[in-house]
C-alpha positions as CSV (number, residue, x, y, z in Angstrom):
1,X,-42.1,-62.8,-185.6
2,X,-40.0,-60.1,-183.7
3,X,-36.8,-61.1,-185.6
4,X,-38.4,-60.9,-188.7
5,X,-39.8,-57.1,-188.1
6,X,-36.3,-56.1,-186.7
7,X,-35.1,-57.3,-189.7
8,X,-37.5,-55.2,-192.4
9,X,-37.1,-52.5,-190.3
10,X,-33.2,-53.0,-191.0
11,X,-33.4,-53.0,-194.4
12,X,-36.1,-50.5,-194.6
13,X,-33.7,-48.3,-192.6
14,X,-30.8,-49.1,-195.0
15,X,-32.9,-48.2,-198.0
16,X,-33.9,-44.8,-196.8
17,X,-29.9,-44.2,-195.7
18,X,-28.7,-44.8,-199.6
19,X,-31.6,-43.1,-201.0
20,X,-30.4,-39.7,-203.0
21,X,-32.0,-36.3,-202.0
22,X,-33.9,-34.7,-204.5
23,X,-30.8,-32.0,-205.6
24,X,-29.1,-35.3,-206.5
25,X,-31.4,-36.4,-209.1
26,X,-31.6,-35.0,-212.5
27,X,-34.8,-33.1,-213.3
28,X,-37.8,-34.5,-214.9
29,X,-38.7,-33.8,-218.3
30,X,-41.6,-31.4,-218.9
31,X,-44.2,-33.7,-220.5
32,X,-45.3,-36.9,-219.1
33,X,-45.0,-39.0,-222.5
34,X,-47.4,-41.8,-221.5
35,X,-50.4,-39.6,-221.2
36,X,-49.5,-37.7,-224.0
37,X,-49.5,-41.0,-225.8
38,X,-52.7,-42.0,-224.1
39,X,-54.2,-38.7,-224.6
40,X,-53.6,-38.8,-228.8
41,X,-55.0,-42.2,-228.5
42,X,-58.0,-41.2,-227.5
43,X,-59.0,-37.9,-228.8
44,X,-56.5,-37.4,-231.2
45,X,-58.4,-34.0,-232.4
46,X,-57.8,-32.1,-228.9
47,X,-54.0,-30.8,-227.7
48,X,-53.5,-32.5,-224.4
49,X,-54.0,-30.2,-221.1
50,X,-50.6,-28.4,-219.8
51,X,-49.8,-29.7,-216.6
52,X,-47.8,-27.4,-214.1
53,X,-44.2,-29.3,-215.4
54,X,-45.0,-27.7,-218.5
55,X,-44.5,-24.1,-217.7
56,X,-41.5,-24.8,-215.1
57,X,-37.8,-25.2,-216.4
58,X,-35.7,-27.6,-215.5
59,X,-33.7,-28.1,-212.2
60,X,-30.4,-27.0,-212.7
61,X,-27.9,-30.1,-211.8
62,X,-26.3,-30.1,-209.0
63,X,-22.4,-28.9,-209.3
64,X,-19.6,-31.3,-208.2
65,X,-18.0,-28.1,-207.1
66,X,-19.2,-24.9,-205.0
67,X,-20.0,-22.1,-207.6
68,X,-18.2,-18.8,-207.0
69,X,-22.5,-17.0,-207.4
70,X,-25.5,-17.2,-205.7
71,X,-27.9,-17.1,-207.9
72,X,-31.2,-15.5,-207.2
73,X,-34.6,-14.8,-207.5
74,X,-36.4,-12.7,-205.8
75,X,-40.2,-12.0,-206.5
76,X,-43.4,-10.1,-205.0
77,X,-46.7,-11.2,-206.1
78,X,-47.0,-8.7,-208.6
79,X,-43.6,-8.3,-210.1
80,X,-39.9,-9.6,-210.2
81,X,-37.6,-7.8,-208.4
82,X,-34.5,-10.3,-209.5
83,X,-34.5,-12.9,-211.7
84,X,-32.0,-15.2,-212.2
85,X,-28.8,-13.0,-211.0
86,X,-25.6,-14.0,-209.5
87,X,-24.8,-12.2,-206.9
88,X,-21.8,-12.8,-204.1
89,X,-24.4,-13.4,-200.9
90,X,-27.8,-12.4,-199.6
91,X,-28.7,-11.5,-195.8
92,X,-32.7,-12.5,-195.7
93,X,-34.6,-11.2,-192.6
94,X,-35.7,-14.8,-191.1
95,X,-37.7,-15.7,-187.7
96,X,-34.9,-17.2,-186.3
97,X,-32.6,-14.0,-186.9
98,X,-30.5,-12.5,-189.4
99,X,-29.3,-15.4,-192.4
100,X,-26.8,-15.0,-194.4
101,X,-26.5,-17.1,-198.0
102,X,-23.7,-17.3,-199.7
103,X,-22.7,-20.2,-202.5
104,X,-22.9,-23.6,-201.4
105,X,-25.6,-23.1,-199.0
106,X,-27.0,-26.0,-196.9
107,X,-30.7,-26.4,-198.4
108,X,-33.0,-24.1,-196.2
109,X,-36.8,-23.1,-196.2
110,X,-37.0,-20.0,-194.2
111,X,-39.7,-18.0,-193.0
112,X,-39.6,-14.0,-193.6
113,X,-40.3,-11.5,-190.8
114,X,-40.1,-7.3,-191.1
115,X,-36.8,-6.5,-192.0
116,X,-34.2,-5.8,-194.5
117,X,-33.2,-7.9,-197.3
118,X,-30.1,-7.0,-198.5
119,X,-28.0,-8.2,-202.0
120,X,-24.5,-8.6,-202.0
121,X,-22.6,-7.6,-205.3
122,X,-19.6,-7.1,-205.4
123,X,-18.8,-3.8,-203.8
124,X,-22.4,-2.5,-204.2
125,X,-25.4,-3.4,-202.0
126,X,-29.1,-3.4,-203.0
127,X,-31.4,-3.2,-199.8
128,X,-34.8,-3.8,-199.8
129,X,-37.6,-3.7,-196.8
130,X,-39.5,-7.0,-196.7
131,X,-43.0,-7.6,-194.9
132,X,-42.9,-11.3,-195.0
133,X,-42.4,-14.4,-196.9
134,X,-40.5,-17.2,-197.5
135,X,-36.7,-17.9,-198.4
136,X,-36.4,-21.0,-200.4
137,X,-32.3,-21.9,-200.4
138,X,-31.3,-24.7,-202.7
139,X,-28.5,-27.3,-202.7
140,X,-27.3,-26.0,-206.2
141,X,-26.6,-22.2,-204.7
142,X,-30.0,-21.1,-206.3
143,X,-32.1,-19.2,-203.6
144,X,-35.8,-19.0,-204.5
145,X,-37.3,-15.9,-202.3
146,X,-40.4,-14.6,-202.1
147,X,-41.7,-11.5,-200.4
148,X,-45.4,-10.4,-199.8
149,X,-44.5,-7.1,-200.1
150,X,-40.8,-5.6,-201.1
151,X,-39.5,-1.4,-201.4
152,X,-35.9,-0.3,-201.9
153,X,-34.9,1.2,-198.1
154,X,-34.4,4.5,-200.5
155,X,-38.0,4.8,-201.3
156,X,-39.0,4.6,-197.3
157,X,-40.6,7.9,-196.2
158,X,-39.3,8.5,-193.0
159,X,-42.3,10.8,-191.9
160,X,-44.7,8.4,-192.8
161,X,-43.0,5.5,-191.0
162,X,-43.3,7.9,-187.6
163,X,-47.0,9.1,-188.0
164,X,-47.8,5.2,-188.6
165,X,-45.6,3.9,-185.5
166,X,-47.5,6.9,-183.6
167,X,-50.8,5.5,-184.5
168,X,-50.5,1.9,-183.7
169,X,-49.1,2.7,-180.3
170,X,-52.4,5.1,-180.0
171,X,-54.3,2.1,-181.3
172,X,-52.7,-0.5,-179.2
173,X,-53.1,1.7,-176.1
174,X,-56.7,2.5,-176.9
175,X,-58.1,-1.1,-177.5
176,X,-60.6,-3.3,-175.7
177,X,-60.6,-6.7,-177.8
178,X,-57.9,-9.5,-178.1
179,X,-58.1,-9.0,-181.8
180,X,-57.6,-4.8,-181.4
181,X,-54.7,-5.1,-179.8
182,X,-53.1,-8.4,-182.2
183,X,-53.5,-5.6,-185.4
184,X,-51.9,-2.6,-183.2
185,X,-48.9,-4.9,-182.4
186,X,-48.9,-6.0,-185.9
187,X,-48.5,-2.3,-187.2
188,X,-46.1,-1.2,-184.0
189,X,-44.2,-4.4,-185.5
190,X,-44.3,-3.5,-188.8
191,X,-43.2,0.0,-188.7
192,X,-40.5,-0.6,-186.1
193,X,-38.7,-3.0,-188.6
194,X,-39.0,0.0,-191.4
195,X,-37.7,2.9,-188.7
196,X,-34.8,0.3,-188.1
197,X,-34.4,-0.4,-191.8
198,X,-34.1,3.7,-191.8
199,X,-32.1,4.7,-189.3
200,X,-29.3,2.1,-190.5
């Protein structure tokens, strides 16, 4: 009995080892014929429903060699701040510490604190002050992020960042519950990142 366990576990182990990782595979087509088929079948008068795979593009393949761009995206929940656009490397504010990205990337999921996003092209450099989010950094040099809320470091008013750095510590010294002090240190956080973002 124990030999014959050790030995699916072998070849269950061997499987998983061989298997490709997901860059690896080419992307799945956007309509899942068999339920269309199905679908027409049966009430042939009615378009089918969209599924999500209808309204995403396909993966890019993965390249055989390292691309020379990054490309990026870069989206808040109201607009697109990049789409698409090859740049040379992006420095993303994660929880672990600053992360660069250039071409070639390992495959990352990353989560965003307070800090500065900045976009490497070329000789110019596009900063932006992130709240949080998520980096999503592919195998294929795309890099997916996504920011809860984004501003160009230009548009930061500095006087507004000191009154509201003032006020949390006023609030942080001044409360009497657990979940006071959690939204003071939240805002002291907050506008610490975006006088550092300021002052360079």
């Amino acid at each position: 009995m124990f030999r014959r366990a050790s030995s699916l576990l072998a070849r269950s182990h061997f499987s998983a080892r061989t298997r490709s990782f997901s860059a690896d595979l080419p992307a799945a087509s956007s309509t899942d014929d068999a339920f269309v088929a199905a679908w027409k079948k049966m009430i042939p008068n009615i378009d089918p429903p969209k599924t999500p795979l209808s309204f995403m593009s396909p993966r890019p393949a993965t390249p055989s060699s390292i691309p020379s761009k990054l490309t990026v995206n870069f989206v808040l929940p109201y607009a697109s701040e990049l789409s698409a656009k090859e740049v040379d490397m992006v420095i993303i504010p994660a929880t672990t510490g600053q992360m660069g990205v250039l071409p070639g990337h390992v495959a990352t999921i990353a989560e965003l604190k307070p800090g500065v996003l900045s976009v490497h092209e070329g000789n110019d450099t596009k900063k932006y002050f992130v709240s949080s989010g998520f980096a999503f950094i592919h195998g294929n040099s795309y890099a997916d992020i996504i920011a809860v809320e984004a501003v160009p470091v230009e548009q930061i008013d500095a006087s507004q960042v000191q009154k509201g750095l003032a006020e949390f510590t006023q609030k942080l010294n001044s409360a009497s519950t657990d979940l006071e002090k959690a939204e003071a240190q939240i805002g002291i956080d907050v506008h610490s990142a975006l006088n550092a973002a300021i002052t360079g």
